[in-house]
C-alpha positions, 0 to 999 in steps of 0.5 A: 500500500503506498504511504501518501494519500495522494499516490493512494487516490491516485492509484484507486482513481486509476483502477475505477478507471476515472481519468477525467477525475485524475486529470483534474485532480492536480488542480482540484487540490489547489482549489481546495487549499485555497479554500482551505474547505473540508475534505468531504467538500473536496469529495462532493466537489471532485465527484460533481465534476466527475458527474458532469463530465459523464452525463455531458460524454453521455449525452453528446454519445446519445446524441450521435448514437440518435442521428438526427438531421440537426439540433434543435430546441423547444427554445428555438421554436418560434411558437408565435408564427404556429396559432394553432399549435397548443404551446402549453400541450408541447411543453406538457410533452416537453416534461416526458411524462408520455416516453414514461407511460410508453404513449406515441405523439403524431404531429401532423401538418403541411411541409415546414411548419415545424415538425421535424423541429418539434420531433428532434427537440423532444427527442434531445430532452428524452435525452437529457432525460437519460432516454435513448433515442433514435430518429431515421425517416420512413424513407431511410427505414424502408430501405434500411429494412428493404436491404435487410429483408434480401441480406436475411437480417430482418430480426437484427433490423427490427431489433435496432429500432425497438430497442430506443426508448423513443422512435422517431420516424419523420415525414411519413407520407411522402411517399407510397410504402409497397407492399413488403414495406407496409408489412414490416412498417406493421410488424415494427408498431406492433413490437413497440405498442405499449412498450416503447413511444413512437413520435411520428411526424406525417403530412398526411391526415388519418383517412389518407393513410390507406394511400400510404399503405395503399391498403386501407385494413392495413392502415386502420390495424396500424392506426389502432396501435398508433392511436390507443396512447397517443397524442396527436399535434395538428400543425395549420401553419404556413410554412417558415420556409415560404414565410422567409422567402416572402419576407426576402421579397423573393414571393409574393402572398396569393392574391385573389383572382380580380373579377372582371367588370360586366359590360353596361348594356 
């Protein structure tokens, strides 16, 4: 056993294998001397900052493991450009207390009124929630589970996107799913249904989703599932895309068609 302290902290700092807190620890001590604090000050001190360190590594980890198509947060989204968006109801989802309950949220709307905004801030608080997130776009998981079906590794696949706390699957709608991609979208809610929450974002409203599937039993057994614990955001804004180019001067708002004057007889 080494005789000093400091060798000894050192060494138990190495074996737990705490390098942040080893690397600091130099600089700790001179803080703490300045101060002439206590040593179980310096203890709560030291294992803070050990704390800290992990959960921002940890995060930052969730972060890239979630792949989303930017970072963006509730406090980015401009709540007065949306009316019809319920502000109190998002920051109601905000305090995750639907990821706890295992429940879904759609947001519905036309492109660019803020959806995948919404669906990636929620996703980054689940994350500082401590919650595992993943987001891809039914685009991206219908090849993803296309490529998988001929490779034979379905059940690998389908294991990667049940396992998340929270799923987000963005732009569903866009495009029609054939036949094959209905049926493992079916399969994938049906594994998560009171298990796991799925945060979709559509441009689609429910009686159009029989086109989507192009199977309107199909639709209606994935809606069930979908909608049994679900919040749903309906989004009527315009579109912050067009609204910035409108104020760039580079569109101009529709204008009514002019009727023409009757002739006098």
């Amino acid at each position: 056993m080494p005789s000093w302290p400091y060798e000894r902290v050192c060494q138990n700092l190495e074996r737990l294998k705490l390098s942040d807190m080893l690397a600091r620890l130099d600089g700790m001590l001179e803080e703490a001397a300045k101060k002439q604090g206590l040593s179980l000050d310096f203890l709560d001190l030291l294992l803070t900052e050990e704390t800290r360190i992990r959960h921002e590594k940890n995060v930052e980890f969730k972060i890239r493991m979630a792949r989303f198509p930017f970072v963006k947060t509730l406090e980015d989204f401009d709540f007065s450009a949306q009316p019809s968006l319920d502000e109190r109801q998002v920051k109601e989802l905000a305090t995750l207390r639907f990821l706890e309950r295992g429940e879904n949220v759609i947001l519905l709307g036309p492109p660019g009124v803020g959806k995948t905004h919404l669906a990636v801030a929620l996703g980054l608080k689940a994350i500082l929630g401590g919650s595992s997130v993943a987001f891809v776009t039914v685009t991206e998981l219908m090849a993803v589970l296309t490529k998988a079906f001929q490779e034979q590794r379905v059940e690998e696949r389908m294991r990667l996107y049940t396992q998340p706390k929270l799923l987000i699957l963005d732009e569903m709608g866009y495009l029609p799913l054939d036949r094959m991609g209905a049926t493992c979208f079916f399969q994938l809610v049906s594994r998560r249904y009171e298990k796991g929450s799925i945060l979709l974002t559509s441009n689609k409203a429910y009686g159009d989703w029989g086109s989507i599937f192009q199977d309107s039993i199909l639709a209606s057994a994935i809606l069930d599932r979908l909608l049994h614990h679900s919040t749903t955001l309906n989004i009527k804004g315009d579109s912050y895309r067009l609204r910035e180019k409108r104020q760039a001067g580079l569109l101009q708002k529709p204008r009514g068609r002019r009727r023409r004057a009757m002739p006098v007889a």
